[in-house]
VOTIDREN-263240 format. One record per residue: x, y, z of N, C-alpha, C, CB in turn. Coordinates in steps of 0.02 Angstrom, whole numbers, plus 50000, padded with zeros to 5 digits. Glycine has a CB too. Example, Ala and Ser with C-alpha at 12.3 -4.5 7.8 and 13.67 -1.06 7.14 Angstrom:
// VOTIDREN-263240
506604971650390506154977550390506604983550390505654977650452;506424988850354506844994750357506455000250394507044997050286;
//
This chain:
// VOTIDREN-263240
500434994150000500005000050000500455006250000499525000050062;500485011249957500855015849944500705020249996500805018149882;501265025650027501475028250088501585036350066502175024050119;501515041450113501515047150072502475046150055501165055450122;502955043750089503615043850079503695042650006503965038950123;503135040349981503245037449892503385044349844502345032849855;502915048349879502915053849843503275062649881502095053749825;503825059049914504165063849933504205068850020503975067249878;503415064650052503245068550091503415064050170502495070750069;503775064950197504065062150259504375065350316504475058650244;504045071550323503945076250382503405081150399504425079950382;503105081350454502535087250497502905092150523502075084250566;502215099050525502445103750536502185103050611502285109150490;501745099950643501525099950695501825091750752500745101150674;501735090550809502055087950847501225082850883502575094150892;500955082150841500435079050872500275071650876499975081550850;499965069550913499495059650936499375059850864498465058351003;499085051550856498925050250797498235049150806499295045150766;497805052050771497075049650763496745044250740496815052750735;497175043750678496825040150646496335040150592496675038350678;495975036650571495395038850543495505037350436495335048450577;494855037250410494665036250337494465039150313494395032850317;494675044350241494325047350218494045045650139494595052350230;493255047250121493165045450045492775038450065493975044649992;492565035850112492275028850096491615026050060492225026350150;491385034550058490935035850019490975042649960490425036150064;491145044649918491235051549871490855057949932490655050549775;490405055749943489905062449966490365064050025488955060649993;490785059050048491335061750129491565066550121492005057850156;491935068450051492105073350027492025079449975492375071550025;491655083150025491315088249975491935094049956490565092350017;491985096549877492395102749882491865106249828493345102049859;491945111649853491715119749814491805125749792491485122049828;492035124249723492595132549692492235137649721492645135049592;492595144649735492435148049786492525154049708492965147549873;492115155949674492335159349626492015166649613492265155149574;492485171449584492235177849584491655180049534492775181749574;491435186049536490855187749472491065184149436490745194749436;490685182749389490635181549317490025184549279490635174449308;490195192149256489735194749211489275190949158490085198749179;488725191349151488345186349113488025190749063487815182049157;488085189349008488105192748932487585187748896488975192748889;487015188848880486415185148835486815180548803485955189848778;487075183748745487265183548675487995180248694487245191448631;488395178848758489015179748764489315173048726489205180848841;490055173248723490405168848661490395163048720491325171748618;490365162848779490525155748811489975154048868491305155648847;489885148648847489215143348904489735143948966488985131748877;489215146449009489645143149076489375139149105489825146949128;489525134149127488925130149176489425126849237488415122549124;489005128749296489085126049358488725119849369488915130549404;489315116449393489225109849389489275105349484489895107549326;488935101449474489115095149531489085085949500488395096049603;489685086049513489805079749483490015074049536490365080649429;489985067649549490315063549589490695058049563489915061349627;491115057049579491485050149571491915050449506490945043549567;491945056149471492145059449387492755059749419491765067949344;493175057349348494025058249361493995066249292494725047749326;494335068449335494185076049292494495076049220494575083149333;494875074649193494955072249111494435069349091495495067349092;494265063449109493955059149098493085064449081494105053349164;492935068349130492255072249120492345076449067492015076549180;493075081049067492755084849003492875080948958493005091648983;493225073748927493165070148867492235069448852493615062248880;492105067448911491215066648891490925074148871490675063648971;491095077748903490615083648896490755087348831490675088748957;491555086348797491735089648738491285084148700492605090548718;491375077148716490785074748648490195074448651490805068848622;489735076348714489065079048717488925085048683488895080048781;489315090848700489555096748655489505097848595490085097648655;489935091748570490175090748488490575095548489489635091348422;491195095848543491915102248530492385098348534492105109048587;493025101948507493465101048546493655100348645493695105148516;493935094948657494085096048731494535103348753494545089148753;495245107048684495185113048718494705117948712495655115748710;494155118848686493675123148678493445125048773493035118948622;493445118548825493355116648887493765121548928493525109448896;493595126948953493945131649029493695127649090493585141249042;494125128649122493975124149211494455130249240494425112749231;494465131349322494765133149341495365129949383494445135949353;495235123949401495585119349429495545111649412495465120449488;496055108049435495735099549425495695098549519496515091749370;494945096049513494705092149578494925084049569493785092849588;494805082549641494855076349662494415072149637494845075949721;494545067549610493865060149578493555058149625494135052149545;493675055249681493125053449735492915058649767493315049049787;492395060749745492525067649793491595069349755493505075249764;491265072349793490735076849771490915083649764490205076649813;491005085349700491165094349693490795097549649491885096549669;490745102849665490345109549633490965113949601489855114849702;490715114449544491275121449504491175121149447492135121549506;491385125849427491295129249358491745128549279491385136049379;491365128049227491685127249170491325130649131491795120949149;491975134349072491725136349002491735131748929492135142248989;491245131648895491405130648830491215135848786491155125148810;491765137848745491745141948680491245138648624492515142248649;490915142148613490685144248536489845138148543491535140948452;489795137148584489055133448591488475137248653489255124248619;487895131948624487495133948669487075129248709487145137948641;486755131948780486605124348816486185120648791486375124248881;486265112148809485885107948789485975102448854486075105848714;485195099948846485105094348902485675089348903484415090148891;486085085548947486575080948949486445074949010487255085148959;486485067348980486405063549030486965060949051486015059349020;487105061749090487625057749130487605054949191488095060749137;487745051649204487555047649266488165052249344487825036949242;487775052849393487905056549427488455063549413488025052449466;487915066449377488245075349369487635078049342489025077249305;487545084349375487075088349359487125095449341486735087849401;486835099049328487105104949309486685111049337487155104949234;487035113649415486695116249423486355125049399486835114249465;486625126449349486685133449329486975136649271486975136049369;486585138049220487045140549163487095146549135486955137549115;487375148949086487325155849073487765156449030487395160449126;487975163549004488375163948942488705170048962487975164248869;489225172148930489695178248977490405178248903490115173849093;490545183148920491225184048854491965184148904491145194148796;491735179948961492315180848998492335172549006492265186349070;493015168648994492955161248993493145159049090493665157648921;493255151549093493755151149157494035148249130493655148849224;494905149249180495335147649141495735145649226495625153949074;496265142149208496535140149282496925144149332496935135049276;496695144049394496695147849435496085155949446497365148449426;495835153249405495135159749418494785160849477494495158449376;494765155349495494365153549569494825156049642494255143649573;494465158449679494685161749726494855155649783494155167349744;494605151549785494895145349819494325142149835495365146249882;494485135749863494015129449870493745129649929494345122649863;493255127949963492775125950005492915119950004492115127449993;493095114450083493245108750084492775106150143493975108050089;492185101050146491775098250205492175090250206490785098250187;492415087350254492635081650251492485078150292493125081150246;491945071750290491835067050349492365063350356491265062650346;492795061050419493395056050448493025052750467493925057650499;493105046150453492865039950458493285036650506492835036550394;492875030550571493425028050611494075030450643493585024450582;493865036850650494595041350718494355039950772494735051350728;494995041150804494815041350877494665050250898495545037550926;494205050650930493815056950894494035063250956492765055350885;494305059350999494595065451042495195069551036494675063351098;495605062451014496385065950976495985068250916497185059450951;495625067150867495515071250817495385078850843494955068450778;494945079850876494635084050908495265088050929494155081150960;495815086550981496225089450985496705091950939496375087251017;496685089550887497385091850842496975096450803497865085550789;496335094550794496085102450749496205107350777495365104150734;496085107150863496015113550883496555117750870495875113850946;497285112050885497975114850875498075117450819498465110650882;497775114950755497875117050691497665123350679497605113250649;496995122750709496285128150690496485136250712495455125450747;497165134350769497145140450801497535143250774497225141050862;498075138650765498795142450724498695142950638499615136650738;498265140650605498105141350546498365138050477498155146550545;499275138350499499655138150455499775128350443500295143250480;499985128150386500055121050369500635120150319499375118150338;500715115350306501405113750255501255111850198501885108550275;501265115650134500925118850084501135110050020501365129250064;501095103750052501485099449991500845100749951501765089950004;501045095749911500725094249830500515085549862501535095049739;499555083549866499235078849871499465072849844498735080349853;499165069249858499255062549825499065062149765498955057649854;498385063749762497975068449694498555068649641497705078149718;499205071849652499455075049614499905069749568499755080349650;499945062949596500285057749602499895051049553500345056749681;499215051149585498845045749551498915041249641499345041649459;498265042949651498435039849741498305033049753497925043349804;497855029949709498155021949698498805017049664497715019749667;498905022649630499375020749579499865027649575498945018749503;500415029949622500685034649647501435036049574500875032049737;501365031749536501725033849459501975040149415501325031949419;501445045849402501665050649376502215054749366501415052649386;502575053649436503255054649467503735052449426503355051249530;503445049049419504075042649419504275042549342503755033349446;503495041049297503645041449238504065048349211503045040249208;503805055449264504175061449244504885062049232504075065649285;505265057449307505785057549301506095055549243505925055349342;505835050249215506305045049155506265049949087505845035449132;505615054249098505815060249032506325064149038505295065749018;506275066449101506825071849136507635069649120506725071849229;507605063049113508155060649110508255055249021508175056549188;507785057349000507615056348950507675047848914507945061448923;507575045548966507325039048949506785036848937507425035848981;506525036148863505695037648844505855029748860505275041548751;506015024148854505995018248855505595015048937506755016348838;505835018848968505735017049048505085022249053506525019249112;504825025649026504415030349034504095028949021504405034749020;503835024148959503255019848947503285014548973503125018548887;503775010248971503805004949039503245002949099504335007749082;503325011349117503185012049188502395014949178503785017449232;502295017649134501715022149103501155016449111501865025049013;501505009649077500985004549043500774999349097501335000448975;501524999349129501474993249165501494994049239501984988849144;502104998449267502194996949342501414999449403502985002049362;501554991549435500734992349470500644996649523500444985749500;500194996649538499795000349596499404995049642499215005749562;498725001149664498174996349685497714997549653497964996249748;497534998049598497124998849547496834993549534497385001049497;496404991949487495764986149476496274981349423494814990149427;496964985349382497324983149340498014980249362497354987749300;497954977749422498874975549447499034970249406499054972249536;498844966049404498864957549355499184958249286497984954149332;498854964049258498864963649161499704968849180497824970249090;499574974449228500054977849225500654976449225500004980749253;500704972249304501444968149346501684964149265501154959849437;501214959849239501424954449188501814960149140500704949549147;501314964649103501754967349049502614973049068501104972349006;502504972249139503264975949177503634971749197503234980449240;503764964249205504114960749191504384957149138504024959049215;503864958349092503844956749013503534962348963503394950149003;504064967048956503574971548911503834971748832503574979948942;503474968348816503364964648746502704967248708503284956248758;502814974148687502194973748669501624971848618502154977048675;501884967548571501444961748525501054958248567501874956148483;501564955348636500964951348675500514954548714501184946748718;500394958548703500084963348757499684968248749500474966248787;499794969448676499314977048626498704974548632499464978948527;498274968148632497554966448626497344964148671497364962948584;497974962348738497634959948796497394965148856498084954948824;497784971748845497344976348900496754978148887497604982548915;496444981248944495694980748932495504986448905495274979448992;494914986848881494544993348855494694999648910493654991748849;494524999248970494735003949001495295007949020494595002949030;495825003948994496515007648997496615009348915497225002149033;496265014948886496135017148837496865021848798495485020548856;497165022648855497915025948838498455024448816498155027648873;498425016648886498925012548874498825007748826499105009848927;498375006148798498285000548733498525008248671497104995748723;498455012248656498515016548615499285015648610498215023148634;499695017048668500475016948655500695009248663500925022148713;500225004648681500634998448692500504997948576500094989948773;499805000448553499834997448482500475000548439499094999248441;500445007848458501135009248435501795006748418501275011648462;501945002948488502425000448515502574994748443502214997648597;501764991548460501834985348416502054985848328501094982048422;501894991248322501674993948237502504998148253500645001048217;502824999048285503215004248278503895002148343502685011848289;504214995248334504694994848394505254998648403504934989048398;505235002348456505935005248477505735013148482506625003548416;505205012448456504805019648448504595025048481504355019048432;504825025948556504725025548640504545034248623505615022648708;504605037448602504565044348591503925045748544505255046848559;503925043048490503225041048464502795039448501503185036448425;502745032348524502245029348593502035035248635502715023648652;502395037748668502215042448726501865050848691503065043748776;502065051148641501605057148593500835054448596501895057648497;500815047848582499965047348581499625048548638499705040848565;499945050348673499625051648768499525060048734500485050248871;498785062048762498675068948752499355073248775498005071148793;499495079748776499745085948798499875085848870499285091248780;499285087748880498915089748951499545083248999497725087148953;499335076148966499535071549007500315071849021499305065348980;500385070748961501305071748951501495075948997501615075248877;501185085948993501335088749036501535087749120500995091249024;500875084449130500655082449215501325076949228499655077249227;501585072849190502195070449197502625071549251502465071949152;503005079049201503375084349210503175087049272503345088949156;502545090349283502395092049338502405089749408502025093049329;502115081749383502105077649453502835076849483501775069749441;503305075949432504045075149471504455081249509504565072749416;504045086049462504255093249494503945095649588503845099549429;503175092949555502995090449640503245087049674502515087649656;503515084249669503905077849704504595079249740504075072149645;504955084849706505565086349721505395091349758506025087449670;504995096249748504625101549798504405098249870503905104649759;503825091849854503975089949934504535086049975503485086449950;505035084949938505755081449971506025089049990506385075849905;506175094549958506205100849985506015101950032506005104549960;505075101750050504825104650102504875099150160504135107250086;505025094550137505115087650189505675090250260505595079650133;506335090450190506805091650232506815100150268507435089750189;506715104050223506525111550281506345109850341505865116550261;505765107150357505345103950403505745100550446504865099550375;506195097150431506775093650491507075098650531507445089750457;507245106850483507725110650531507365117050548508465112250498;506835120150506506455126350537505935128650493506925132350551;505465131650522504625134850517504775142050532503985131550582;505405142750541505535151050541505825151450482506025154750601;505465158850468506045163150424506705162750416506065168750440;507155161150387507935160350372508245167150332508065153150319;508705168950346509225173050317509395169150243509905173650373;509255170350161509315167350109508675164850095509815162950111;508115163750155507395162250094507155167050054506705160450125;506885165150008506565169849952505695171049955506745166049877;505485176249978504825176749993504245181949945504875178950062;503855179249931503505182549869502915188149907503065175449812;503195196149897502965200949932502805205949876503455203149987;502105207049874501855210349822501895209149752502035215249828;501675203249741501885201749650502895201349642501485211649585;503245201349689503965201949680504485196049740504095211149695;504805193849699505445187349752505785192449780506155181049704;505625193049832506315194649875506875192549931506195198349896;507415190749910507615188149935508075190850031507855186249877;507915184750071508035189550138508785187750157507465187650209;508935194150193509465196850199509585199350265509515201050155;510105202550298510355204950357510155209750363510925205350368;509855215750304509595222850315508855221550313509855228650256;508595216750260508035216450266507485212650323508025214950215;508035207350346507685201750407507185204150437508125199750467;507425208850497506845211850536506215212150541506845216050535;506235219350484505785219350445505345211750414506115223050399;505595207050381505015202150352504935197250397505165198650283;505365198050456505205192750504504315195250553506045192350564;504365202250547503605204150571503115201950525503485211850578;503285202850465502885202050421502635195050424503155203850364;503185190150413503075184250442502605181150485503445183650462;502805183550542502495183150609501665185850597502965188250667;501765189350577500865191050544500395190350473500775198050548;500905184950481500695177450411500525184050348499565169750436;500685187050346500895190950276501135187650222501405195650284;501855186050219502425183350183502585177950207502965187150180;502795172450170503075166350183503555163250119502485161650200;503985160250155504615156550122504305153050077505075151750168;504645153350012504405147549968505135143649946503925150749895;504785136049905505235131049896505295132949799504875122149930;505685128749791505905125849714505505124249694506315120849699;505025126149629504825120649582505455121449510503855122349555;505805115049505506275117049465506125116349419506755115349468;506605120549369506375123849289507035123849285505895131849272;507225124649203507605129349180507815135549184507515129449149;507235140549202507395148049231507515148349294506875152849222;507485142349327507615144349426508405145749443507385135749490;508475145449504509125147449536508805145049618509365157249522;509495144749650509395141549712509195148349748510075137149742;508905146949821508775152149868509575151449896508065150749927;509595158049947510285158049986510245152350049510435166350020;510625154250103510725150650168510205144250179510605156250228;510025143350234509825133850231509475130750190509455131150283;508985134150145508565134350120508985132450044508165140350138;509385137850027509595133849953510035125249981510355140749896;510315127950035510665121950027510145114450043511315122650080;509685116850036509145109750043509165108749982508305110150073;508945114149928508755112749872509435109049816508435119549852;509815109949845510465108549809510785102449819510945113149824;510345101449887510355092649909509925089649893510345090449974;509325090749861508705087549848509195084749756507785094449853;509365090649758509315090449675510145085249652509335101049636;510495084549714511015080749692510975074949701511515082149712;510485071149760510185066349744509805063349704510045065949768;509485067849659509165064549617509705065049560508445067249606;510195068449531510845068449508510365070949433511405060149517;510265077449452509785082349388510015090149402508725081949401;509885093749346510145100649343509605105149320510745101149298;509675110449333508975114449279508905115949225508775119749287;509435113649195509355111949110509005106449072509965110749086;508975101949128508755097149097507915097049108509145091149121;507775102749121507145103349113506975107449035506905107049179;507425105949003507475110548932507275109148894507925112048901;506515104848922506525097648876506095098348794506045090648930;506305092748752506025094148696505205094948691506265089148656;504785091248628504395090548619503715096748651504485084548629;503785099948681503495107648694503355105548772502665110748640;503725099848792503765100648870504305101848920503555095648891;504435106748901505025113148936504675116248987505285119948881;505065116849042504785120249115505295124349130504645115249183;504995130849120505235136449144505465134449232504625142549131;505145130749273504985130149349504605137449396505785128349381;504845139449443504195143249471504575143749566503215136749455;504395148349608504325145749682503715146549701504745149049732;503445140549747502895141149778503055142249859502465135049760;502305145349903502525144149949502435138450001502465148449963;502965138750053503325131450080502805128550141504245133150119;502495135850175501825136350227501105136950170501905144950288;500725139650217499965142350196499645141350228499635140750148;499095144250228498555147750292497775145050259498595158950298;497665141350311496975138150293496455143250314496825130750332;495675144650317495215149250355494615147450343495255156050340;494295149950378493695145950408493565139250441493335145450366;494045135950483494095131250506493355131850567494865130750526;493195125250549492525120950576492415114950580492045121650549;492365111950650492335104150647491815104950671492825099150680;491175099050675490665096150669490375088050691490675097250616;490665084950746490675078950763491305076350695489825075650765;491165071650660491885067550617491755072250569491905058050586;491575080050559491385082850471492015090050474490185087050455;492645089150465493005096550461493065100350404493645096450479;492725105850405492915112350337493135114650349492625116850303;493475119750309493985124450286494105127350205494565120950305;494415132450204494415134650145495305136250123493885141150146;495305135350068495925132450018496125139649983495625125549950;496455140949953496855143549915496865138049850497505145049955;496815142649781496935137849740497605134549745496825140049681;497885127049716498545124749723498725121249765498915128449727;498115122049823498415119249896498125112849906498225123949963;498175108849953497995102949930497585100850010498725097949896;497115097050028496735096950091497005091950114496005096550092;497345086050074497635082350105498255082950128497585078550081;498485090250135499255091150166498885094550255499915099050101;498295097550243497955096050318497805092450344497565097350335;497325088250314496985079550335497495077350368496805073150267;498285076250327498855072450361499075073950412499335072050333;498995081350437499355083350503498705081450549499675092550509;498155083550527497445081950592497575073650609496375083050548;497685069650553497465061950556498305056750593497195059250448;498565059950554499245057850580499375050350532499215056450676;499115047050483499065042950447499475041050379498565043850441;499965036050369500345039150346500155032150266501125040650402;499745031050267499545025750210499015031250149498965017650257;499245030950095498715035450065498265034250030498885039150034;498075027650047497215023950050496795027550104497205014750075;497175029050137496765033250182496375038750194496985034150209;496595040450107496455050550096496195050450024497375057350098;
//
């Protein structure tokens, strides 16, 4: 059973009992709700918007249906974010150049539509609304660690399991072998290496044997991706760069991304071993601008700090990054020599080149509310509920979330 350590994350910001506890044993446990600003509504306007509640939808997977209910293209499709698949959520999408029409789908409804010359596009949404029933805690230590949480606010900003594939914790992994440009191991791992998914059997077999003549007609209809690059494979041996082109954009991208998450939470892992304070050399994003802290400036951003203003951010590495100064770069410079990678090699071909980015390393949850086993709170886009869940629950299996 995969462990958050799979995906980089093997330190708390808090010092608390373990609770315990299950989340998701039903979709409805977990309710989330884009928290989103006006949206001017124009008769005549160029884009449908419709607010939506969907359950149990893996979010690719919905707008593939809805672009061919549509009759569009899937990019014609604005979202502001990707939600969680088990999960009951409410939020919003545009499509260009149509107009509404009745749609059946089995659990998703639509609660609201309209038309507007303003699309969504990602990150539009002002942040998420999160209701979560914990299943089986021990409900007093639960009870206690919210309060601890609830009061101090702040949390340790990783990147979910979500971000990973939480049965099948891979994305990482396959990123790396691009990063390092081994398309061979990248589909390998793409096609075959297992999880806990409904597919371990067909998978484990074709990753100890990946042959793919024997194997192009035996996966099932539902792994609709991987039969696409395993036929490749077959029609085209040695072809590992080809193969992995038939995977949409979007996907290829998330690759890249997931490993970039990955090295970000081995970053915030290790921070977390030596300090939650401000450092002399972190780089903190103050008014639209990095600035980096210093001996003249300290003081000063350490108040700021202290009154959750500004906070330290980590690496997402790119090609355009650079290390932070004092403890803080030198984490990043240890993260990155272990994995024995540079920021060039994010230079990568095929139009999946990463500039990289810093995010920040804390973040501040609000509106905290517990409810017998039901805790809400509200998100920031980016942020992930299961980097809270983990400090309330103390649980370190990510079947659990």
């Amino acid at each position: 059973m995969p462990n958050f350590d799979e995906i980089g994350i093997y330190s708390y910001y808090y010092n608390l009992r373990t609770a315990g506890g299950k989340l998701r044993t039903e979709p409805d446990d977990f309710y989330v709700e884009e928290l989103i600003d006006h949206i001017p509504k124009v008769a005549e306007g160029k884009y449908l918007i419709l607010k939506i509640r969907a359950r149990n939808w893996e979010h690719n997977r919905l707008i593939r249906f809805l672009a061919r209910a549509y009759g569009v293209s899937p990019k014609r499709i604005g979202f502001a974010g990707t939600k969680d698949r088990r999960a009951l959520k409410v939020q919003y999408i545009s499509i260009y150049g149509t107009r509404f029409k009745e749609i059946n789908l089995q659990d998703f409804e639509v609660l609201e539509y309209f038309y507007s010359n303003e699309q969504i596009y990602l990150g539009k949404h002002l942040g998420n609304l999160f209701r979560i029933k914990v299943r089986e805690a021990q409900m007093e230590i639960l009870q206690e660690n919210f309060n601890e949480i609830a009061s101090n606010e702040t949390f340790p900003n990783f990147y979910g399991p979500q971000r990973f594939g939480n049965l099948r914790p891979v994305s990482h992994l396959v990123g790396r072998d691009i990063i390092r440009r081994d398309y061979k191991e990248a589909t390998r791992k793409f096609i075959g290496m297992p999880g806990e998914d409904n597919f371990t059997d067909i998978r484990f077999e074709y990753y100890e044997d990946p042959d793919p003549k024997k194997f192009a007609d035996r996966f099932p209809e539902a792994l609709d991706l991987e039969r696409a690059v395993l036929a490749h494979l077959r029609d085209n041996p040695e072809d590992y760069v080809g193969a992995l082109k038939r995977l949409p954009a979007n996907l290829l991208s998330m690759f890249i991304h997931a490993y970039q998450a990955y090295l970000f939470n081995k970053i915030l892992s290790e921070r977390l071993k030596v300090s939650k304070e401000l450092e002399i050399g972190d780089i903190v994003e103050k008014n639209g601008k990095l600035i980096k802290v210093n001996s003249m400036n300290y003081h000063q951003l350490k108040e700021e700090f202290y009154r959750k203003e500004i906070k330290p951010t980590g690496l997402i590495i790119g090609y355009e990054q650079e290390y932070a100064g004092g403890t803080q770069g030198e984490i990043e410079r240890k993260v990155m020599e272990e994995e024995g990678i540079s920021f060039v090699d994010f230079k990568l071909p095929y139009d999946l080149a990463s500039k990289g980015e810093r995010r920040n390393i804390f973040e501040r949850a609000l509106d905290f509310k517990i409810d017998g086993d039901t805790i809400s709170f509200v998100l920031k886009p980016g942020s992930y509920a299961t980097a809270i869940m983990r400090e309330i629950m103390r649980v370190e299996e990510m079947a659990n979330y």
